[in-house]
C-alpha positions as CSV (number, residue, x, y, z in Angstrom):
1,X,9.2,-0.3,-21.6
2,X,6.6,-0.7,-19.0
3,X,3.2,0.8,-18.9
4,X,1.4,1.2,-15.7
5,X,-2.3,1.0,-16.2
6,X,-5.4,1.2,-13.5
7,X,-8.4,-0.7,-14.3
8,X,-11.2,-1.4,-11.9
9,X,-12.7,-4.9,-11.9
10,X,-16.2,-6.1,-10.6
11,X,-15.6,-8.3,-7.9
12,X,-18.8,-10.3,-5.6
13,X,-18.6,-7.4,-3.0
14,X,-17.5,-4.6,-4.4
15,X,-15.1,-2.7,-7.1
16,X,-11.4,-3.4,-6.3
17,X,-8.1,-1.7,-7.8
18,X,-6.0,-4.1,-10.1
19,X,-3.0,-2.3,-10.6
20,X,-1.4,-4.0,-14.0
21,X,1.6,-3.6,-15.6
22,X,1.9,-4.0,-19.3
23,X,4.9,-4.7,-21.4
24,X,5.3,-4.4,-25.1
25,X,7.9,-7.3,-26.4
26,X,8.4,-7.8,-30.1
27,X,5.0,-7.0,-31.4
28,X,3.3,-9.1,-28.1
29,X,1.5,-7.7,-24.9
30,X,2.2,-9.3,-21.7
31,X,0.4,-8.3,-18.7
32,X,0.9,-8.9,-14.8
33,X,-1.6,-8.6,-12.4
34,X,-0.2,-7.4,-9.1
35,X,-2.5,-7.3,-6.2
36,X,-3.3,-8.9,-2.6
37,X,-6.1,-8.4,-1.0
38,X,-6.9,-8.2,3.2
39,X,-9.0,-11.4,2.6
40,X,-5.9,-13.4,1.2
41,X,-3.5,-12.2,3.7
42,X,-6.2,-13.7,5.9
43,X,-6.8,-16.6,3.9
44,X,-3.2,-17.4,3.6
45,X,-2.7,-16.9,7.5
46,X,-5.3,-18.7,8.3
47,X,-4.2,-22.1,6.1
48,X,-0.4,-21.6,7.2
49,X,-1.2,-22.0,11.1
50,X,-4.6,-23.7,11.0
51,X,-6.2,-21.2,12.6
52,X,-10.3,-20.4,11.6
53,X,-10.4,-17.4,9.2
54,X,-12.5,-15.4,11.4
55,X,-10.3,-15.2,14.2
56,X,-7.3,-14.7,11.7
57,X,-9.3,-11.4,10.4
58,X,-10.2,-10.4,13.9
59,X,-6.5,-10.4,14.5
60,X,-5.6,-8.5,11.2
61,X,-8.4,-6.0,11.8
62,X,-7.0,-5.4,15.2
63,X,-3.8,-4.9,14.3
64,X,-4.5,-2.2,11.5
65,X,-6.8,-0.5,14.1
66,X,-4.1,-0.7,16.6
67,X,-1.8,1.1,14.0
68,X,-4.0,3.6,12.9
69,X,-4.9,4.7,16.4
70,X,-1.5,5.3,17.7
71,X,-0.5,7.2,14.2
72,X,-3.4,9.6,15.3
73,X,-2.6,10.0,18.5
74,X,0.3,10.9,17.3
75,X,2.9,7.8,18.4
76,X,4.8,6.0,15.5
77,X,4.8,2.2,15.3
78,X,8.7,0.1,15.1
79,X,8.0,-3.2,13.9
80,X,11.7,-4.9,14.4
81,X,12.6,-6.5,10.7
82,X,9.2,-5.4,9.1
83,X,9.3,-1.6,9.2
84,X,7.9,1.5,10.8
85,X,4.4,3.1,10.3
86,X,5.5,7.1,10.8
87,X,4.3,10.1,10.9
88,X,6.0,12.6,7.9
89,X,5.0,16.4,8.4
90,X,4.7,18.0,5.3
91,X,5.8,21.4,5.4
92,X,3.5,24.5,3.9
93,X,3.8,25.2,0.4
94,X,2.6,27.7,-2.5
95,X,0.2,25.8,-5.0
96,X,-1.5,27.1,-8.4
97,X,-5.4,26.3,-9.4
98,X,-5.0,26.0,-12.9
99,X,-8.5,26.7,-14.1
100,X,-8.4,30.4,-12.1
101,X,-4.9,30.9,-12.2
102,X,-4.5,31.8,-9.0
103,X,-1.7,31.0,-6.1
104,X,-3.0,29.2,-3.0
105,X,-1.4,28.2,0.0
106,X,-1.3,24.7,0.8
107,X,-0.7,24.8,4.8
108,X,1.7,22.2,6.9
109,X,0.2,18.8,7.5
110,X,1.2,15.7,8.9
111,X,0.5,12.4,6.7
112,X,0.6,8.6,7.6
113,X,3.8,6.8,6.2
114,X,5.4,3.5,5.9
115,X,9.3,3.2,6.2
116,X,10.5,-0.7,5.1
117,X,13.7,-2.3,7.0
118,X,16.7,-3.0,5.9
119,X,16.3,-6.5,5.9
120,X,12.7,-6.2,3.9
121,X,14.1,-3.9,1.3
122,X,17.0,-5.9,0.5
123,X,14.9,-9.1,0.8
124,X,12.4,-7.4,-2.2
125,X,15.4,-6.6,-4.0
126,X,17.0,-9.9,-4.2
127,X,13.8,-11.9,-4.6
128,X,11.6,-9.6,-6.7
129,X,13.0,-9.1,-10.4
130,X,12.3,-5.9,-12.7
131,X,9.7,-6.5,-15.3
């Protein structure tokens, strides 16, 4: 059985989410550390076409503000063998506040979303195996 834990690390700039997965085996406790950061995607972009890591996180900065701004005004993005970044409209719903036992009403919203291709999701399930 796997345990999903959150623990928050100390890192040189600031506090960062670790997600880690625990797994009890025969009386032993192996844990993974899932994670990448913005800075290795840049770090590992930047070493793969020998470009300067600054430009590299210029690019990547870019990019996520390109995203972001066409999600809010509304556009979706198609990236071709990657995915989509759309818009999901979530549609109104009843909700109860526990501590004063009341119904509220929760109205419609729109939230950001990412839909994988095909290719990606059948690329993570043939490479990736279940822990």
């Amino acid at each position: 059985m796997v345990y999903p834990l959150k623990i928050k690390f100390l890192s040189k700039e600031r506090f960062n989410l670790i997600h880690i997965f625990a797994s009890r085996k025969k009386n032993s406790l192996e844990i993974y550390l899932v994670k990448m950061t913005k800075a290795e995607i840049v770090t590992k972009i930047s070493e793969k076409l020998g470009i300067e890591k600054g430009d590299v996180q210029a690019t990547v900065e870019s990019f996520m503000d390109e995203v972001k701004t066409s999600l809010e005004s509304g556009d979706n993005v198609y990236l071709r063998g990657f995915g989509s970044f759309i818009i999901k409209t979530r549609a109104e719903k009843t909700g109860r506040n526990i501590s004063k036992n009341t119904t509220i009403k929760i109205p419609a919203h729109n939230i950001p979303a990412f839909k994988p291709a095909k290719v990606f999701v059948e690329g993570v399930k043939s490479n990736v195996q279940v822990k």
